[in-house]
C-alpha positions in Angstrom: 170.8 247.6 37.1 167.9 248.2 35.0 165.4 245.3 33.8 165.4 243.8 30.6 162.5 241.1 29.3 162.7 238.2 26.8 159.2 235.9 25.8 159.3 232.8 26.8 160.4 230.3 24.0 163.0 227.2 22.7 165.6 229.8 22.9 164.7 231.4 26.9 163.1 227.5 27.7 166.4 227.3 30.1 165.9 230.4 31.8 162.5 229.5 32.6 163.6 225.7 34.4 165.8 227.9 36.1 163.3 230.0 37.6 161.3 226.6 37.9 163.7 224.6 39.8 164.2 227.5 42.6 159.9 227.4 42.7 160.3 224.2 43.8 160.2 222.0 40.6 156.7 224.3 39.5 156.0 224.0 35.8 153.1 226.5 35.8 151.1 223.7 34.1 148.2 224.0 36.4 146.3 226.0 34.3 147.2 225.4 30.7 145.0 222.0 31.8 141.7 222.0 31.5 141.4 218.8 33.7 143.3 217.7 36.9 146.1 215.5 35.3 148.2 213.4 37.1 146.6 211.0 39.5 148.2 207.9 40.5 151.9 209.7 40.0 154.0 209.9 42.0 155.6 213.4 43.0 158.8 213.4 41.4 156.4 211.8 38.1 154.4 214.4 38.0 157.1 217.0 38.3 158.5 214.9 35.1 155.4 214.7 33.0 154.9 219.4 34.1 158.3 219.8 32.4 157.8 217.8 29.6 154.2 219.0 28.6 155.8 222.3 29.3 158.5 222.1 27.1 155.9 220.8 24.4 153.8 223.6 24.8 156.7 226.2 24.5 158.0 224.2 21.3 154.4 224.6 20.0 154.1 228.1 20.8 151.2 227.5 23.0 152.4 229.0 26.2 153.3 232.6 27.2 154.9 234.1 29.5 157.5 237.0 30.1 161.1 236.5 31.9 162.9 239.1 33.4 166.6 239.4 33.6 168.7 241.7 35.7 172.1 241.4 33.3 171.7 237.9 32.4 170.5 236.4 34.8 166.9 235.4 34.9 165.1 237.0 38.1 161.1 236.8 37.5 158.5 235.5 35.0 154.8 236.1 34.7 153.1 233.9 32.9 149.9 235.4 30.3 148.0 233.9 27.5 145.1 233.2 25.8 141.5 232.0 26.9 142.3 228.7 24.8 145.8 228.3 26.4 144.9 228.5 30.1 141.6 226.6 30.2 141.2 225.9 33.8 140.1 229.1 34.7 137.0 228.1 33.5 136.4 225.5 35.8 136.1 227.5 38.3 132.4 227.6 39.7 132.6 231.5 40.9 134.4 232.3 37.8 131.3 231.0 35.9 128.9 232.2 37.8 130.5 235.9 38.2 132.2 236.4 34.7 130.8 239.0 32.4 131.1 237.3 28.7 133.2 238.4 26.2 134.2 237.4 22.6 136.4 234.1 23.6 138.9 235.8 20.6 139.7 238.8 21.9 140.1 237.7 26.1 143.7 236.9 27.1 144.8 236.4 30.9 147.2 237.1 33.5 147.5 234.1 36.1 151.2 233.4 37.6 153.9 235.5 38.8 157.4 234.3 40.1 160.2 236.6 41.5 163.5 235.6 42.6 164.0 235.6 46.3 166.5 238.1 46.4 164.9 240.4 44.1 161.0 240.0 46.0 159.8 243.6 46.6 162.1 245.5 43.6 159.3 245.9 41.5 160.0 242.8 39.1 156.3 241.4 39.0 155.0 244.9 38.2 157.5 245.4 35.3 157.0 241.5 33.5 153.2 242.5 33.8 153.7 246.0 31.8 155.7 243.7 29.6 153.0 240.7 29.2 150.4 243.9 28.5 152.5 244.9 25.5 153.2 241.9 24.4 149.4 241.3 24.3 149.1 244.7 22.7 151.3 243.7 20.0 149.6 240.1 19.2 146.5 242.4 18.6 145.2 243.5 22.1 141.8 242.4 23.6 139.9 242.1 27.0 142.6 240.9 29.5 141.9 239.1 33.1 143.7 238.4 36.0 142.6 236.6 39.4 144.8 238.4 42.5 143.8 237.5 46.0 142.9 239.6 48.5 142.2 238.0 51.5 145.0 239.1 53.9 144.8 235.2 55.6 145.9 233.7 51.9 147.9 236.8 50.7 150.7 236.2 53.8 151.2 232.4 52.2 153.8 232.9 49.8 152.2 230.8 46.9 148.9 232.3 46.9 151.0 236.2 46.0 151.7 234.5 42.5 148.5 235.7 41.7 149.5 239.0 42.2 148.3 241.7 44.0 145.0 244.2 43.3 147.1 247.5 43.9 149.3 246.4 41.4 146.7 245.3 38.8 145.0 248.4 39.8 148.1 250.8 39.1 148.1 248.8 35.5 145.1 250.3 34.9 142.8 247.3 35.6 139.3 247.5 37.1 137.7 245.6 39.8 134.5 242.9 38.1 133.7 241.0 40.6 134.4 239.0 43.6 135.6 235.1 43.4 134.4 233.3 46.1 135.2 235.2 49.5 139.5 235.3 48.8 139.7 236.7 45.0 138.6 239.2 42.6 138.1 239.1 39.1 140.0 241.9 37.2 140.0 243.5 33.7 141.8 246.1 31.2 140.9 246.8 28.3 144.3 246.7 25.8 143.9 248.5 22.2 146.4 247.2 19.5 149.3 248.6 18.6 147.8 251.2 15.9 148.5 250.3 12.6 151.1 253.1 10.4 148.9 254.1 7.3 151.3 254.8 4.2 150.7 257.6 1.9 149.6 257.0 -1.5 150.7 258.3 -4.4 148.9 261.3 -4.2 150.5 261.9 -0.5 147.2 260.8 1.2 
């Protein structure tokens, strides 16, 4: 059965806690923060307070992310959006000390995937990443990042893989920057806008 993709939103929210709960209650909150939060919580609290600053988020339309559905069932996400919406990337000391700048306007980023058990190694990942691309081209393209790991160690523990991987940023058309630390690599591509249609005039130009 082919693929299909929805953006995340109020009306896909329950898709999403879906995918969520079988990722073991993860909100993908970590980096829309640009601070630790939580201290003092306990698990299960700060598992409550994810999915409710999530859910704010989404009702806000600050957080982005693609969902992919085989029929109607939701299989795999990947999560994308602006520099202003995933903060804690800069936090990061290699990021800083590594990262080329660009015009904080125009720089969006990849950072989380999540497939499905059952449906781990059918290509899902790579298609809600072509998706999150277009959706970028569509908001008005710009410089976009992502952070996959390539130490083989980290790659074989299954959270460290939401990252992605470089070969399939790489067959997106993304380029290599430069190393984070001694387990990562920064990543870029370059997405133009969805070119605009120019009407003819009244004079047919």
């Amino acid at each position: 059965m082919a693929y299909t993709t929805r953006e995340l939103g109020v009306q896909t929210l329950q898709d999403f806690e879906a995918l969520a709960a079988q990722q073991g209650e993860c909100w993908c909150m970590f980096y829309q923060r640009a601070r630790p939060a939580g201290r003092g919580l306990t698990r299960d609290e700060r598992r409550a307070r994810n999915r409710s600053d999530k859910r704010s988020l989404v009702s806000e339309g600050r957080a982005h992310a693609i969902l992919v559905y085989e029929g109607r069932t939701p299989v795999g996400w990947c999560q994308y959006g602006t520099a202003e919406e995933l903060p804690r990337i800069d936090a990061g000391r290699s990021y800083r000390k590594v990262a080329p700048p660009v015009p904080r306007d125009r720089l969006w980023r990849v950072t989380c995937f999540f497939v499905a058990k059952d449906h781990r190694g059918k290509g899902v990942a790579s298609f809600a990443l072509e998706a999150a691309l277009e959706s970028i081209r569509r908001k008005g393209g710009g410089i976009v990042e992502a952070y996959p790991v390539v130490s083989k160690r980290m790659a074989a523990v299954p959270e460290w893989r939401w990252f992605g991987t470089p070969g399939m940023f790489h067959k997106a058309g993304f380029e290599d920057i430069a190393p984070l630390g001694t387990s990562g690599v920064l990543m870029r591509k370059v997405v133009l806008p969805v070119a605009r249609i120019r009407r003819p005039g009244r004079d047919g130009r």
